[in-house]
Every structure is written in C-alpha cells, then in structure tokens.
N, C-alpha and C positions, 0 to 999 in steps of 0.2 A: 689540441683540437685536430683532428681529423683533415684530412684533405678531401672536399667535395670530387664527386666523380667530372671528370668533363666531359659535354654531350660536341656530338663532331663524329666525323669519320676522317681517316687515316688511309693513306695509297701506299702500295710496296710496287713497283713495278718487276721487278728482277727476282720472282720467288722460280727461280730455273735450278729444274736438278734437286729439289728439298730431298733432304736424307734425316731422317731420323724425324723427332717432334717438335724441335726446337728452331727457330731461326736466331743462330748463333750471330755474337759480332765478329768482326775478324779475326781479334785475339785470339776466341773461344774455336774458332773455323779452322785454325792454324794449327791446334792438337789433333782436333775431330777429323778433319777432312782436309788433307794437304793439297792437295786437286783443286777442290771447290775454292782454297783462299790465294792460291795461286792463280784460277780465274779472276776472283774479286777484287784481291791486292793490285795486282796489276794496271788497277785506274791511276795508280800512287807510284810508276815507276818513273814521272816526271818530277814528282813533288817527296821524295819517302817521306820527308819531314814532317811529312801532312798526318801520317798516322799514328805521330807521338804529339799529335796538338794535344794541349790538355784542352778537359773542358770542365773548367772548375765550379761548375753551381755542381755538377755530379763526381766529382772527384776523382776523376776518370781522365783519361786518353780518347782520342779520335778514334781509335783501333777498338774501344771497351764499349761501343755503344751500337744499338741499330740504327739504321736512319729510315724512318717512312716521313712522307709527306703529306701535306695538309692541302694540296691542288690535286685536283685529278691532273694527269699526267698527259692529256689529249692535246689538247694546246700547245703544251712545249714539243712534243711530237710532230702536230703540224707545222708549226714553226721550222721548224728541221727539213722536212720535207718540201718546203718553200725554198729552202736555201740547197736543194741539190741533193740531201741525206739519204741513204735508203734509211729507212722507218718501218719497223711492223707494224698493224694494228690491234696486237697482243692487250687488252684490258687490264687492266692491274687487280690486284689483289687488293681487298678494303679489310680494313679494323674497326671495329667499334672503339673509338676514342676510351670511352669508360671503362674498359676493359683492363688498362693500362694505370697502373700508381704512381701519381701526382709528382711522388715524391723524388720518384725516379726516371723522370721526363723535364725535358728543358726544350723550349723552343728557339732555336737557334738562326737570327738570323744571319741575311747569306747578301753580300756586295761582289759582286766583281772586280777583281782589282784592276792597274792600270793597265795591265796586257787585255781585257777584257776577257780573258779566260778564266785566270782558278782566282777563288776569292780573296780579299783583302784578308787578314790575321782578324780575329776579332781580338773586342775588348769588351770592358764589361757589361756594358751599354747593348751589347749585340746580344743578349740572352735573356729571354723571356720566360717568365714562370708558365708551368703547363697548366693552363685556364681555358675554361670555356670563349672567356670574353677574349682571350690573346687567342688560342685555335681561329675564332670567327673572324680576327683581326688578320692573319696573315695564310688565309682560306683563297687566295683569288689570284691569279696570274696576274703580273703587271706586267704592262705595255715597252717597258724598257727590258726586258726578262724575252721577249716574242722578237723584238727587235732584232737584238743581238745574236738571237739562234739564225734567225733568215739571212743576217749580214755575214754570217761565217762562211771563209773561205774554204778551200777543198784541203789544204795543209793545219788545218785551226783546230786543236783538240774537239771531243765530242763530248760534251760537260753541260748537257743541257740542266743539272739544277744547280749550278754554279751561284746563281743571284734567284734562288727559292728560298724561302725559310723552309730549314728541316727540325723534324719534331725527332730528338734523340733520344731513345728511352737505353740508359744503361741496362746490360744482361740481356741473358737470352730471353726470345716471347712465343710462347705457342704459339707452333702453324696451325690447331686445330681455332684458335681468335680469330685466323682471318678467312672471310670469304674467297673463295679461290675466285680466280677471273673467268666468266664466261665468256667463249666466242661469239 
C-alpha cells in the first residue's frame, strides 16, 4: 500500500548560495561543491562524529540526509536575540510537506544533552514515521527549546535547533519544491 501524502509545511532557513537545482545533503555537497560543504560541515567541527550518526529507519548517515524543520524558525531567532545573539530577520524558505516521499522521511526527534548544547544520541524511540498526524504533533516550539536559547552565554555554541524535531528526508530535494523566502 501506498504511502499517504502528508499535508504540513516544512522550513529550510539556510537555502544561502543555492548552485545548481538540487539541495544536496552533505555527502552529496562534498563532490558538488567543496566550498559550500566546508561552509555547512563546519557546524560538525566540534562534534565530527555527529556526521557518521546513522539514522536507521533510512539507512543512511547524519551526512546522507536534508534537514528542514516542522516550526517556523521566528521564535527560536527571537530567543537568540533575547540572549545577546546578532539574528537576521532573513524568512525561511517553505515546502509543501506533500511534495516529499513518505518513505524516504523520518521525523527525528531532538533532546539536548547534559551540556545543554548538542543533542543526546538517539535511540529508537526518538524517530517518528513522516505522518500527517506526527508533522502536526511536533509543529510548535516548546518552551524549554526558547529557554535555553535566551539562557546562552556569549562562549556557548549557536545550535538553536539542537532540542527541535527535524524532519530528514534522505537525497537530494528540488529547490524549485520550495518557496523562496520573501523580505
């Protein structure tokens, strides 16, 4: 049977520099575009180990997958801003949810670990089938997720979807899928 379309919209906030038609994952960035993954890698120069996470409902790697999000991206910006951050007010880029195969989406949730910076490990428990009903489930900023951006010191990494659920779709996804962001 067939996987239902899910209805939702989807946030990229970092669609900076797009080359070509695709929004590659890292791996794929890493052939393509040596530049552009040496920007993006570089969130991973604290953690490398973070980029050979597997993530096994997709049979894949941390490095094999896109990440867009299921919250608009406002809120954890002003949060930041609260706590001292510069912050553009650059609008993200959106997806039509349905646009994307089921099969090749997990929704990944996201804990902070005990430093309050990069996330606990998951387990199996922490990944959600890409559904309507789980998108609408883990669609909202919590209150512990705003906290912790405001509370951050001026030395404290800048990892605001650290405790977001991210919706990770293995392979690359058209740029012409997403709405580009208006000023």
């Amino acid at each position: 049977m067939p996987s239902q379309p899910v209805q939702g919209t989807l946030f990229h906030s970092h669609l900076t520099h797009p080359r070509g038609d695709l929004m590659l994952p890292l791996n794929e960035l890493r052939d393509a575009h040596p530049d552009l993954y040496r920007e993006h890698a570089a969130k991973y120069d604290r953690r490398p180990h973070g980029l050979i996470e597997p993530v096994p409902p997709l049979g894949c790697t941390w490095a094999d997958v896109v990440f867009l999000s299921p919250v608009h991206p406002a809120p954890l910006f002003q949060a930041l801003a609260r706590s001292g951050r510069p912050v553009g007010d650059r609008p993200p880029a959106t997806l039509d949810a349905s646009r994307l195969d089921p099969d090749r989406c997990v929704i990944r949730l996201m804990r902070h670990g005990q430093d309050g910076h990069y996330p606990d490990p998951p387990d199996e428990h922490d990944y959600l089938p890409f559904t309507t009903a789980g998108l609408r489930a883990v669609s909202r900023v919590t209150q512990i997720a705003l906290d912790r951006l405001e509370r951050l010191g001026p030395d404290d990494p800048w990892l605001p979807w650290v405790d977001v659920p991210h919706i990770l779709h293995r392979g690359p996804i058209p740029l012409a899928w997403f709405t580009p962001p208006t000023s």
